[in-house]
C-alpha positions as CSV (number, residue, x, y, z in Angstrom):
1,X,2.6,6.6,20.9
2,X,-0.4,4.5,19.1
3,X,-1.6,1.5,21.9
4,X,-2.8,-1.5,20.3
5,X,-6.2,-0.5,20.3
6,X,-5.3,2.3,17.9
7,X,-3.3,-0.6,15.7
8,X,-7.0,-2.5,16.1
9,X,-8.8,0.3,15.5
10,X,-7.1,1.2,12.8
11,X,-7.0,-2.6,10.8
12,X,-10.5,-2.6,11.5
13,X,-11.0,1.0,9.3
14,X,-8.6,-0.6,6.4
15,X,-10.7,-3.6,6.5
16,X,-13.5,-1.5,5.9
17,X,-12.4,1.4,3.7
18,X,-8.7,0.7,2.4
19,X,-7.5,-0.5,-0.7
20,X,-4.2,-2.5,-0.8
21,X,-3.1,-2.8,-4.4
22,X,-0.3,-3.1,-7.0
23,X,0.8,0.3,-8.6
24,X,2.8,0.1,-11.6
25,X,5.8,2.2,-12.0
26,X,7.4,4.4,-14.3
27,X,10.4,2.8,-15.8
28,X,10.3,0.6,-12.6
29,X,7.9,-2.4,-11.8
30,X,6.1,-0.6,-8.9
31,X,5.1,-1.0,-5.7
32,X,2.4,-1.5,-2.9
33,X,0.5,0.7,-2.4
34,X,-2.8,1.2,1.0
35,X,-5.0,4.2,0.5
36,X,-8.2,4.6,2.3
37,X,-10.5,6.8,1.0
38,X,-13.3,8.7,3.6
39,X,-15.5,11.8,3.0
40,X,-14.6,13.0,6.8
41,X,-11.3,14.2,7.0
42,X,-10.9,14.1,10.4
43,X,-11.0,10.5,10.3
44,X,-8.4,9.8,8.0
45,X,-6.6,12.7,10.3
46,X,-6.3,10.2,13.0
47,X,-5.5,7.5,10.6
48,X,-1.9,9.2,9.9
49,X,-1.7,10.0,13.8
50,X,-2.2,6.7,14.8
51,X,0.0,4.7,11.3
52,X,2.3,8.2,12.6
53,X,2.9,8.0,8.7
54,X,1.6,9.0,5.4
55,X,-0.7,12.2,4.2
56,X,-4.4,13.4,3.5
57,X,-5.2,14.6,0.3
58,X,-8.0,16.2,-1.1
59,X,-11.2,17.1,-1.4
60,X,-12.0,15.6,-4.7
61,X,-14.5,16.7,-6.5
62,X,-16.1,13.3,-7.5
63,X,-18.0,12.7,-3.9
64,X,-16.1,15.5,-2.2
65,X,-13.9,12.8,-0.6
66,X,-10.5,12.8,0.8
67,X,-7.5,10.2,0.4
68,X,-4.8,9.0,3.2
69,X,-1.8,7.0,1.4
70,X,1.2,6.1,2.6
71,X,4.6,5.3,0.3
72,X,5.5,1.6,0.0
73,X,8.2,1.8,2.9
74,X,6.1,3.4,5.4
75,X,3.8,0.4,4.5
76,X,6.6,-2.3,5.4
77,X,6.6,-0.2,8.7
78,X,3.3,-0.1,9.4
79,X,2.2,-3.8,8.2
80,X,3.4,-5.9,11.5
81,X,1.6,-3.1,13.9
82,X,-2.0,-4.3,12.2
83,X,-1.2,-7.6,11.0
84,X,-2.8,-9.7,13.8
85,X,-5.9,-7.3,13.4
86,X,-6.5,-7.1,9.9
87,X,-9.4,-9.6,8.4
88,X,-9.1,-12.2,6.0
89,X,-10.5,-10.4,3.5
90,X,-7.7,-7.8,3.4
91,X,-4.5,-10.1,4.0
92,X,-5.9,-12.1,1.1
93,X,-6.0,-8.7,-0.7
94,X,-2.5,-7.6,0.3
95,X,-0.7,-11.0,-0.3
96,X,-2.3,-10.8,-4.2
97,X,-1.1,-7.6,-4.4
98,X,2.6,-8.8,-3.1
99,X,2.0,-11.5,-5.5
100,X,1.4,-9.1,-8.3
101,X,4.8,-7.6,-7.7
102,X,6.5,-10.3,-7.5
103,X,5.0,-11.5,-10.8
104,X,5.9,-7.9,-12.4
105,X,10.0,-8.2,-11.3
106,X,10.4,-11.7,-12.8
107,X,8.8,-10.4,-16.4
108,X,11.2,-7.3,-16.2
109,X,13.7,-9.9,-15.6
110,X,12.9,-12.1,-18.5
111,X,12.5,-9.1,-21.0
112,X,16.4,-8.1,-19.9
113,X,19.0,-8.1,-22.4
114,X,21.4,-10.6,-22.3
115,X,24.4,-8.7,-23.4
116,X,23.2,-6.6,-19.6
117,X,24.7,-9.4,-18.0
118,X,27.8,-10.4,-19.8
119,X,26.5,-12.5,-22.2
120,X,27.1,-11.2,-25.3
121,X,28.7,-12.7,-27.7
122,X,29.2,-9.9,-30.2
């Protein structure tokens, strides 16, 4: 079981090497997404043993470098655990990306058809 220096540990890696960001969907609106990207895979490795979540892909072969992600529900998992760690720097980056969202669900919204919700009046 990951200690809080792990959690610590790994915020302070994120801060450094992740990427919390918007991804659009297919026919939805998306989600958020973390990767963290690293040429060593050993280090993202411990990553997924410590977040006990997500998988390592790779190598590329643009800089031969590896990718941990993790899906948008093991994100809402792991998000309290580094939280209190995690600089400013990256909570500003993951509440613009929440934002982002947000921002796509009430334009699907507007672009619904009204005869969807009962409204027609043919």
């Amino acid at each position: 079981m990951p200690s809080e220096t792990d959690y610590a540990w790994l915020a302070g890696f994120i801060d450094g090497e992740g990427c919390f960001r918007w991804a659009k969907g297919g026919r939805g609106v998306g989600s958020i997404r973390l990767t963290v990207g690293q040429k060593h895979r050993e280090v993202l490795d411990k990553i997924a043993r410590i977040a006990e979540c997500g998988h390592v892909n790779g190598p590329y072969i643009s800089g031969n470098k590896y990718m941990w992600s993790i899906s948008a529900a093991q994100l809402r998992n792991l998000m309290p655990k580094i939280w209190p760690y995690l600089g400013i720097v990256k909570k500003r980056q993951y509440n613009n990306a929440t934002l982002d969202l947000r921002v796509a669900r009430d334009r699907r919204l507007e672009r619904w058809p009204r005869w969807s919700a009962g409204t027609s009046s043919g």
